[in-house]
N, C-alpha and C positions, 0 to 999 in steps of 0.2 A: 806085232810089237817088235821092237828094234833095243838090240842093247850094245851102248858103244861103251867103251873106257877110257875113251879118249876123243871126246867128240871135237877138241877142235882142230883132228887132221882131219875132219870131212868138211866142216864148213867154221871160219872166223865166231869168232864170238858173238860180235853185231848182230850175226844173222838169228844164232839160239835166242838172244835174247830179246829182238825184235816179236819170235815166234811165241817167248813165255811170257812177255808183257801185251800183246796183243790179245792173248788167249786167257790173260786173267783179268784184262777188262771186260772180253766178252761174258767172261763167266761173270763177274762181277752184276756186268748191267742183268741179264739175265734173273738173278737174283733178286736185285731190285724190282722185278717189274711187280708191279701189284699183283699180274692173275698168278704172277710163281707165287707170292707169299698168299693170296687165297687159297690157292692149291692145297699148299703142303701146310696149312691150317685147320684141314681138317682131317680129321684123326684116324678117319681111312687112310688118305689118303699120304699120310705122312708113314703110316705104317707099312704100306706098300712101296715107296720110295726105299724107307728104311732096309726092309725085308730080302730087297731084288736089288741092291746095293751089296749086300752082305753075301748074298747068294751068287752073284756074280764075279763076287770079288774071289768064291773061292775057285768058280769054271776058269778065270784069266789067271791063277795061279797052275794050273795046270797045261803044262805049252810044250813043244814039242821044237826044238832046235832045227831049221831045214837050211838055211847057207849063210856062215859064219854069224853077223851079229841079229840074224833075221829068224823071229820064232813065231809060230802058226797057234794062234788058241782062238776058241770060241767068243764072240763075243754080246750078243745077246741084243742085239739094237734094235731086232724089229719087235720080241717081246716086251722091252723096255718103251717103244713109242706107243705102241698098243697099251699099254697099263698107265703112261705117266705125260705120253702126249711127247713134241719135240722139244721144247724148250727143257721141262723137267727131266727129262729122258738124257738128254744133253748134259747137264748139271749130275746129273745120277754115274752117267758111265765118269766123268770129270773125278766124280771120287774113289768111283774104282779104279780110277788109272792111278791117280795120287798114292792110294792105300797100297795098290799093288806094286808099284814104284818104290814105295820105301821096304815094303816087305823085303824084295830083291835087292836090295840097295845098287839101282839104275842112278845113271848119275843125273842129276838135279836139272842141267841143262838139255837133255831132249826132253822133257816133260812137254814142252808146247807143240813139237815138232809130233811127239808121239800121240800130242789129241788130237791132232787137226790129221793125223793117218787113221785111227783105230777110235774116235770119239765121234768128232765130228762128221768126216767121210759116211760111215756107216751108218750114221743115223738120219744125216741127210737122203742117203739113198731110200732108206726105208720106210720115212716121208713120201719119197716121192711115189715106189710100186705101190705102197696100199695106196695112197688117192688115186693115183690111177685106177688099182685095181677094184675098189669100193665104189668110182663112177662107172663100170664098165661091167662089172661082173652082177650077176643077181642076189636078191642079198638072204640069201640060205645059209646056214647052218656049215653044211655038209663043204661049202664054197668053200666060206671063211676059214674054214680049218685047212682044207687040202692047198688051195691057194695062196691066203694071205697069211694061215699060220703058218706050212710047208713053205710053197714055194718062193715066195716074198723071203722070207729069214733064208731060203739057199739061194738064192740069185745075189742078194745083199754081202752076203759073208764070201763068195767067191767073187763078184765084184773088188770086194774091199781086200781080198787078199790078191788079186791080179795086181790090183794099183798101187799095194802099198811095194811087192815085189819087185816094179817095173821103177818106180819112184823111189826103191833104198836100189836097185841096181845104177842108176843114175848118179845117186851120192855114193857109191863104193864101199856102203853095209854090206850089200850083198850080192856077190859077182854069179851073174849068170854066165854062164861059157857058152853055152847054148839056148837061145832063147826059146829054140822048139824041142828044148828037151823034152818028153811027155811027162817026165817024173814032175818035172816044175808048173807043167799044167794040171797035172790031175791030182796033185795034194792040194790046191784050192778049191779044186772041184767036192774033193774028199770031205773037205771041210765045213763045206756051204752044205753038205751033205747030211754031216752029224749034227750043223746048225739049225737044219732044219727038221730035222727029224724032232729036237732039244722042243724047237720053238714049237712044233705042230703039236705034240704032245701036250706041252704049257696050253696051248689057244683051248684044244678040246677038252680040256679038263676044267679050265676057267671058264669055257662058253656056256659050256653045260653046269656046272655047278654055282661056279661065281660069276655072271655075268655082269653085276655090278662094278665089276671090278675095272671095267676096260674106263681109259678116260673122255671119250667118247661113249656114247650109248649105243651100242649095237644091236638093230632092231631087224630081230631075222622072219620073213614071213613062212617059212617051213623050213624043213629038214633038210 
């Protein structure tokens, strides 16, 4: 996440707000679609929405400053697809970013810029390694936690912190001097580290006790 005070020396206006009306039609349609409102019609599963909305909102209040308006926090996207699927998962971090946005009083105009870095990004990724990983991998128990609870949530979270680093050093949020500093390599690394450890911990606690929980049905043949 990124915090400016003055976002229109980085980019004209046009552009913020191409980025916040683009991003609240997507949310929009999303919203509409029918299988979102079957979803979150039923009363699990709006409760889990609810729940890990709330829970998440307080891990993105917890952040850590790394160079000027550029700050490092957890964000939770491969547990979040795992429980609520992409589309709802999508919609769910959208209000943790919201909630967490006015908590901070961030200014109003990167909201679209800062989904489509820390919302969207991440959750697309996360999409993408579990299908992979789900067609390729065997489907144990033992996998799905080391794997796609671990290491799917630490590839994803350092991923998504290299690109948003590289992409705010570009707009002049946050000036690398050195782009092979190690410091600025290995605090996303750090990161995707503690995300993972976050998320494998969430997988085997819910595999094992709630597995109804996932929104997909996870069908393990042994341990």
């Amino acid at each position: 996440m990124f915090h400016l005070s003055d976002p229109y020396s980085i980019l004209p206006a046009s552009i913020w707000w191409f980025f916040n009306i683009s991003v609240a039609i997507l949310l929009l349609g999303l919203a509409l679609l029918p299988s979102t409102r079957r979803a979150l019609e039923q009363p699990q599963r709006l409760s889990i929405f609810l729940t890990l909305t709330l829970f998440l909102m307080l891990i993105w209040l917890i952040k850590a400053q790394v160079l000027g308006g550029f700050y490092l926090h957890l964000i939770g996207a491969s547990v979040a697809y795992l429980l609520l699927g992409t589309r709802i998962a999508v919609l769910a971090l959208a209000v943790v970013l919201t909630l967490t946005n006015l908590t901070v009083h961030d200014h109003p105009l990167t909201w679209g810029l800062q989904f489509v870095l820390v919302v969207l990004l991440p959750v697309l990724l996360a999409s993408a390694l579990h299908t992979v990983a789900k067609r390729m991998l065997p489907r144990r128990l033992f996998v799905f936690i080391i794997v796609r609870g671990f290491f799917v949530a630490m590839l994803t979270m350092t991923l998504t912190s290299l690109t948003n680093l590289l992409i705010l050093n570009e707009l002049f949020v946050a000036q690398i001097d050195n782009i092979g500093d190690s410091t600025q390599i290995v605090l996303p690394i750090l990161l995707g580290w503690g995300e993972g450890m976050l998320s494998g911990m969430a997988c085997a606690l819910i595999g094992v006790y709630r597995p109804e929980w996932w929104f997909v049905d996870e069908v393990f043949v042994d341990v």
